[in-house]
SESE-764788 format. One line per field, with one value per residue (C-alpha): residue in one letter; residue number from 1; x, y, z. Coordinates in steps of 0.5 Angstrom, whole numbers, padded with zeros to 4 digits, m for minus. Layout:
BEGIN
resn: (A,...)
resi: (NUM,...)
x: (X,...)
y: (Y,...)
z: (Z,...)
END
This chain:
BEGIN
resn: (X,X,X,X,X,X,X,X,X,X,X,X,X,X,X,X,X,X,X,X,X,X,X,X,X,X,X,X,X,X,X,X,X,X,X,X,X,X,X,X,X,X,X,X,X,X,X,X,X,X,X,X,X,X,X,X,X,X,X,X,X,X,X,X,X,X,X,X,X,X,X,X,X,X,X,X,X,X,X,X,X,X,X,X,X,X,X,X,X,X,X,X,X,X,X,X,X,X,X,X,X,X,X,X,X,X,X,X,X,X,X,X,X,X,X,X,X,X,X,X,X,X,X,X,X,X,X,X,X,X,X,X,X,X,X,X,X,X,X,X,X,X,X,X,X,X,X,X,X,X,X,X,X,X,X,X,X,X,X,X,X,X,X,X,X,X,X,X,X,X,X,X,X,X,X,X,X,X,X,X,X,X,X,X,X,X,X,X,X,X,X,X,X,X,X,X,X,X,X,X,X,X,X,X,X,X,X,X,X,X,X,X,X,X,X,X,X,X,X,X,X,X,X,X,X,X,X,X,X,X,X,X,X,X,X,X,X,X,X,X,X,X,X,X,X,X,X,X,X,X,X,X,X,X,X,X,X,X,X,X,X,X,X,X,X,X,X,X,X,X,X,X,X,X,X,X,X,X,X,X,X,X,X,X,X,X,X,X,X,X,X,X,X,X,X,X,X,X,X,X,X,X,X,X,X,X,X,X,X,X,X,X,X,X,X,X,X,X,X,X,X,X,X,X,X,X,X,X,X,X,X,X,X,X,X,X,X,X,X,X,X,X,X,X,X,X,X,X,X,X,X,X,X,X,X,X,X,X,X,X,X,X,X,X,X,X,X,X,X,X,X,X,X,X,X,X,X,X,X,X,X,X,X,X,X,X,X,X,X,X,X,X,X,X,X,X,X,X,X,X,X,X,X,X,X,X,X,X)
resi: (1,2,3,4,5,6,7,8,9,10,11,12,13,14,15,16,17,18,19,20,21,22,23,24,25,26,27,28,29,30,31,32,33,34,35,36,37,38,39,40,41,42,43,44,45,46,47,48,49,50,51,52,53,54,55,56,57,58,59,60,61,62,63,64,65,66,67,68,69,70,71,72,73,74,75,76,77,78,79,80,81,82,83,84,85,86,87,88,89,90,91,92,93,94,95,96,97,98,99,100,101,102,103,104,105,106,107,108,109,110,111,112,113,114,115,116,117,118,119,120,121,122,123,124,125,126,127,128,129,130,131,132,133,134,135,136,137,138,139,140,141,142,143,144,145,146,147,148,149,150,151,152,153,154,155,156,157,158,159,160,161,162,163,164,165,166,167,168,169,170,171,172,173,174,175,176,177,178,179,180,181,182,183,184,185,186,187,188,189,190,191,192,193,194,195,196,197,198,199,200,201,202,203,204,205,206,207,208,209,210,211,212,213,214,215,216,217,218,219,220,221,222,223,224,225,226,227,228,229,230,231,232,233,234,235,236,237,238,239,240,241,242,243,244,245,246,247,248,249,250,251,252,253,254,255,256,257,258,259,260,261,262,263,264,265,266,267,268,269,270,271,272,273,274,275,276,277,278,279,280,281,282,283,284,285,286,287,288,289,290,291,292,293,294,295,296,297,298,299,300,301,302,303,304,305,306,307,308,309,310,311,312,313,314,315,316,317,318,319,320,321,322,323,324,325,326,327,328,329,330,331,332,333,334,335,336,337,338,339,340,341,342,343,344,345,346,347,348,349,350,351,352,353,354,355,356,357,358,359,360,361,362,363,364,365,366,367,368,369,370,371,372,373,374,375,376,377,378,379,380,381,382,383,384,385,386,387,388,389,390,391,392,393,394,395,396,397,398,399,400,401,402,403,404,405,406,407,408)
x: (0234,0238,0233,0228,0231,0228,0224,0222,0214,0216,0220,0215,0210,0214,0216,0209,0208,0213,0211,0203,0206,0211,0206,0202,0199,0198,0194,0189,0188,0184,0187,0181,0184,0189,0185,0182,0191,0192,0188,0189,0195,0200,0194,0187,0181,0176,0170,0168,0160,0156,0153,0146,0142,0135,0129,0123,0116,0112,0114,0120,0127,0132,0139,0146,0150,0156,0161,0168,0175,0181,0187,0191,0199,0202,0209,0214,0218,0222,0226,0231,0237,0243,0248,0248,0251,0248,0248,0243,0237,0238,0236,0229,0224,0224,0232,0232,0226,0229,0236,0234,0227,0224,0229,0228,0220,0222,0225,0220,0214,0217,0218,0210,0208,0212,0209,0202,0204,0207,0201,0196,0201,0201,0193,0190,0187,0183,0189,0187,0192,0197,0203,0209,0205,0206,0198,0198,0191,0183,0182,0187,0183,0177,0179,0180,0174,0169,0172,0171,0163,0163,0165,0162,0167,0163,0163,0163,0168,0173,0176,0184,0189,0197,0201,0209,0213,0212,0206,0204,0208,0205,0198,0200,0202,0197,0190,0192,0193,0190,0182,0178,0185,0185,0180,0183,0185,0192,0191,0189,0194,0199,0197,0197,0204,0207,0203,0206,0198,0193,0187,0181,0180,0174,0173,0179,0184,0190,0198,0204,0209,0216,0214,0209,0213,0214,0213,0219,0213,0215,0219,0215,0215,0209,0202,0199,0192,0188,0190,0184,0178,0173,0175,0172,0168,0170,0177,0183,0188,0189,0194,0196,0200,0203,0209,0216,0221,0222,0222,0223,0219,0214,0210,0212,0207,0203,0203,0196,0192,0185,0182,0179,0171,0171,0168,0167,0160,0158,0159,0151,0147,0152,0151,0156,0161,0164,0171,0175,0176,0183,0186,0193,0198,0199,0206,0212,0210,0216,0214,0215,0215,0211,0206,0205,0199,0198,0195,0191,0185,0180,0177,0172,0166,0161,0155,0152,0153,0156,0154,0157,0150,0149,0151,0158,0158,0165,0166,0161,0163,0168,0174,0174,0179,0184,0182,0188,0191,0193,0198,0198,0205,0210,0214,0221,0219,0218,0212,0210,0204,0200,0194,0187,0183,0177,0180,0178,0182,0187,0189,0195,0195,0200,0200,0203,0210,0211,0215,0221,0222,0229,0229,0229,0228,0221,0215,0210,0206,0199,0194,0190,0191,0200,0203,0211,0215,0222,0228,0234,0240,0247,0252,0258,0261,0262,0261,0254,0247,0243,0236,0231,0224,0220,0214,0210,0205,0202,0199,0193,0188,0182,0178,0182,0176,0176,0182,0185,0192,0194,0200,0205)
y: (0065,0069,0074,0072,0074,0081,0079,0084,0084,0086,0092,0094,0094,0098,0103,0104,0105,0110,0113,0115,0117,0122,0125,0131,0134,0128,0125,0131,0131,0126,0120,0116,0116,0110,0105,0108,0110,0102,0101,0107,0109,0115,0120,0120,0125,0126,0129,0135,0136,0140,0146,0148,0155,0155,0158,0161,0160,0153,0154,0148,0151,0147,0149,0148,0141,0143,0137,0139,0136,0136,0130,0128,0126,0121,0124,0123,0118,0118,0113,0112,0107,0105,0099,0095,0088,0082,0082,0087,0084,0080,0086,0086,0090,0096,0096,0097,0101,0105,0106,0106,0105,0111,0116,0114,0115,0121,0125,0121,0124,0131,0130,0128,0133,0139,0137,0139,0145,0147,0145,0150,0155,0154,0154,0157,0164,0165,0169,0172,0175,0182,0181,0181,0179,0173,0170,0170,0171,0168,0174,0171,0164,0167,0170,0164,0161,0168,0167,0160,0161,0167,0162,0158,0152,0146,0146,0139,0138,0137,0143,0144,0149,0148,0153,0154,0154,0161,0162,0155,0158,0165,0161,0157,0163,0169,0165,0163,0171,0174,0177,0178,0176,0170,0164,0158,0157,0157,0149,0147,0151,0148,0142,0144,0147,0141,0136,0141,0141,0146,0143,0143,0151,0155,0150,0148,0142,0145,0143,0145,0144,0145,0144,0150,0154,0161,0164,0169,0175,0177,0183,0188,0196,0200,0201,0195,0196,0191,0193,0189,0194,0188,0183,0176,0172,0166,0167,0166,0170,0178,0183,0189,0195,0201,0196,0199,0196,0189,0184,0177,0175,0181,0176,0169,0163,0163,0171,0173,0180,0183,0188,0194,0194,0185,0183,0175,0171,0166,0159,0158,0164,0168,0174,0179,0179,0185,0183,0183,0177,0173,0170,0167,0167,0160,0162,0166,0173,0176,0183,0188,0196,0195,0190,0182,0177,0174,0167,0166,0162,0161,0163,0169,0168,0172,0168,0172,0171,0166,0160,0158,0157,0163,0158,0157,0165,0167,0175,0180,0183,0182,0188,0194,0197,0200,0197,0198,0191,0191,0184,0182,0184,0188,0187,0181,0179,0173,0171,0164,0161,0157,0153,0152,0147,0142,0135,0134,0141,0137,0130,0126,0120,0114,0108,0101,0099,0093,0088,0086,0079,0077,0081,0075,0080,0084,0087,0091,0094,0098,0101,0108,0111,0110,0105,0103,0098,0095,0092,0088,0087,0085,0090,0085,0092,0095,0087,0090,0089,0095,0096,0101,0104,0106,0111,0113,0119,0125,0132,0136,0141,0138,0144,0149,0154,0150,0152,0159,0162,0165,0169,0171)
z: (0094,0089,0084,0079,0072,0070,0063,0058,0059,0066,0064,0060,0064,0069,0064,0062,0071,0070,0064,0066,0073,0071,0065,0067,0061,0058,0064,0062,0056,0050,0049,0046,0038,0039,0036,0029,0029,0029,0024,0019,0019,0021,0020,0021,0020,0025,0024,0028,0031,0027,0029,0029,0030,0033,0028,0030,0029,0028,0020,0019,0017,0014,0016,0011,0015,0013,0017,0018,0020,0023,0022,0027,0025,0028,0028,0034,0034,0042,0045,0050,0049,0055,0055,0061,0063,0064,0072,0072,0070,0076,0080,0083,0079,0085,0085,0077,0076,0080,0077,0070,0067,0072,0069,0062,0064,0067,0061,0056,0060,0060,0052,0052,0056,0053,0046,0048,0052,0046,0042,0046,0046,0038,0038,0043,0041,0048,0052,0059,0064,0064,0060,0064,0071,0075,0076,0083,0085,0085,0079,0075,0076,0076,0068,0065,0068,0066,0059,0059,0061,0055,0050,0053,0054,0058,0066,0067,0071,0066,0066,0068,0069,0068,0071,0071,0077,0078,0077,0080,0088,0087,0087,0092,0096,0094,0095,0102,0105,0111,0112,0106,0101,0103,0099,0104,0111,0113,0115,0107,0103,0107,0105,0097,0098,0101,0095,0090,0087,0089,0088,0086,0085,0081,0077,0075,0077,0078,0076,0076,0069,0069,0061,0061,0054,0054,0048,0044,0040,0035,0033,0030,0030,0028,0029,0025,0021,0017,0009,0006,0004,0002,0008,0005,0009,0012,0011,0016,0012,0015,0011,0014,0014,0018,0020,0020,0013,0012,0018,0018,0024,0025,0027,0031,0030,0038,0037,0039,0036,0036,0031,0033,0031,0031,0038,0040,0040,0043,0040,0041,0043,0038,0042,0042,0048,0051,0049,0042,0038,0039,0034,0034,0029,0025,0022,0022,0018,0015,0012,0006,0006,0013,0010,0010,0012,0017,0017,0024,0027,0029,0021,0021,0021,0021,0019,0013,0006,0005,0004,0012,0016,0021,0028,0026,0027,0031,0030,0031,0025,0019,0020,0017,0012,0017,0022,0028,0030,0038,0039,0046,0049,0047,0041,0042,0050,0053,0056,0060,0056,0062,0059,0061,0058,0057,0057,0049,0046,0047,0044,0045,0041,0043,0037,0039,0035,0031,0035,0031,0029,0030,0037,0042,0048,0047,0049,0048,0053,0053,0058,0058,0052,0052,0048,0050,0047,0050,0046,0048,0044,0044,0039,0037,0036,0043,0046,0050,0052,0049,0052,0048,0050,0045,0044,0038,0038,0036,0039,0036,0039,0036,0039,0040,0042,0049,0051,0055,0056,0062,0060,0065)
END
């Protein structure tokens, strides 16, 4: 009995098969805003929930609402194109899955997964772990998760954690020593290094990406400090000084800092933590005479003042002038950023393409969130069939206040 002819619908389908199976952060994110991208276009604005405070006393206070926004962009276009003869469509799915659709999904899903790592990396201000030093033990986990709970990021069992590969067999060997080091029995931690997953550890699901981004800081010299003698509230601009001449790439965009005197708060209690505030640099920072202005997230806020109600209070106190600047890291060094986050920090938006009209050989298949499409053709120039996968999406860390890194 000779195979059935492989049809686009079935290509489709597959590929789509192949495409969740091989995505990691993508699996793991938000992936709810396809809809409201089909009927608005390319760009779409959501709101963000409002933030209370609680008032004291039987006398009612109102409080400010004040709505804020971010939008996500649906901006990468990605596709993966080969030729092939007519003979191979009369393959079985198995036999052509494995020879082309799956490779193709391979690389797409990596495309995907290194666009939202990069996401968090850019986003992310909360950074735990030793520069330079491989995570490679339960209190490395255990400082993201404190972190977390300081914020505080939902413990809902939402929580996931995306390491390296180095940092990912480090783990894998160091949570299963001997005595009072090891958190697992050697029976359980055999089974994680033969699935190459760790499970489910402090709270955390943890994976493995080889697409975890290392992060290039930025080349400064000199001590910074804040160059601003009347700091504006709720402004996410920092100027500074005490570097050294001038300096394109003083500060790299993913580069992290504290400031001496501005500690973080409790998103909902709004008491003051025992840590520094992070903030992460938005854009390169070129500098002049040793001085520049650094734009960051998250905005300061210190809830007085201003017209910002007191429950989206983020710093214990705005900088003072002079203020010492620490960066995290030393200066032009890399640094593996693995990501830990709730599911909503992240979104990951897939919007399904037009089929076009004169392709005879199409379909589009759509299923969790993930959108692909696939085209055949015949070029009259080259006397070949031509197939084509496509995918359309966007990245954005919507709340990215629900996101750590643990730095490597």
């Amino acid at each position: 009995m000779g195979n059935t002819l492989i049809t686009p619908s079935i290509i489709a389908k597959e590929a789509l098969f192949q495409l969740e199976n091989n995505v990691i952060m993508g699996d793991k994110v938000h992936r709810t805003y396809k809809n409201e991208f089909v009927k608005i276009g390319d760009t779409v604005t959501i709101r963000k929930p409002v933030k209370f405070s609680v008032s004291t006393g039987a006398t009612r206070v109102n409080q400010d609402v004040v709505e804020t926004t971010t939008s996500i962009v649906v901006n990468q276009r990605k596709h993966v194109s080969w030729n092939f003869s007519t003979q191979d469509l009369t393959l079985t799915i198995e036999e052509y899955a494995e020879r082309y659709i799956k490779p193709a999904m391979i690389v797409l899903a990596n495309d995907i997964d290194r666009s939202l790592c990069l996401e968090g990396k850019n986003t992310f201000f909360n950074l735990t772990g030793t520069p330079g030093t491989t995570p490679a033990t339960f209190a490395a986990l255990g400082g993201v998760a404190q972190r977390m709970d300081d914020v505080p990021v939902p413990d809902d069992g939402m929580r996931v954690l995306v390491l390296n590969p180095a940092a990912r067999w480090a783990l894998a060997n160091g949570l299963g020593g001997t005595g009072s080091a090891g958190v697992f029995n050697a029976d359980i931690v055999q089974g994680m290094v033969r699935r190459g997953r760790l499970g489910q550890i402090a709270n955390f699901d943890i994976y493995g990406d080889q697409n975890i981004v290392t992060h290039t800081t930025g080349t400064w010299t000199g001590t910074p400090l804040v160059n601003n003698a009347a700091f504006v509230n709720n402004t996410n601009v920092v100027a500074f000084d005490g570097m050294v001449g001038a300096q394109a790439g003083a500060l790299r965009q993913g580069d992290i800092f504290t400031i001496a005197g501005v500690f973080a708060v409790n998103d909902i209690s709004k008491a003051t933590l025992p840590t520094l505030k992070q903030f992460v640099v938005t854009a390169d920072v070129t500098t002049a005479g040793g001085a520049g202005s650094a734009t960051v997230s998250p905005t300061l806020i210190n809830g007085s003042g201003t017209g910002i109600p007191a429950s989206y209070q983020n710093v214990s106190a705005l900088p003072a002038d002079n203020a010492a600047i620490t960066i995290v890291g030393s200066s032009a060094v890399l640094y593996p950023r693995n990501l830990g986050f709730h599911q909503n920090a992240l979104a990951l938006v897939t919007v399904p393409l037009e089929l076009p009209d004169s392709a005879v050989f199409k379909a589009r298949a759509d299923w969790r969130g993930y959108s692909i499409r696939v085209i055949k053709d015949y070029d009259i120039d080259t006397d070949n069939e031509i197939i084509r996968l496509d995918i359309l999406y966007g990245v954005k860390a919507i709340y990215p206040e629900l996101g750590v890194q643990l730095t490597g």
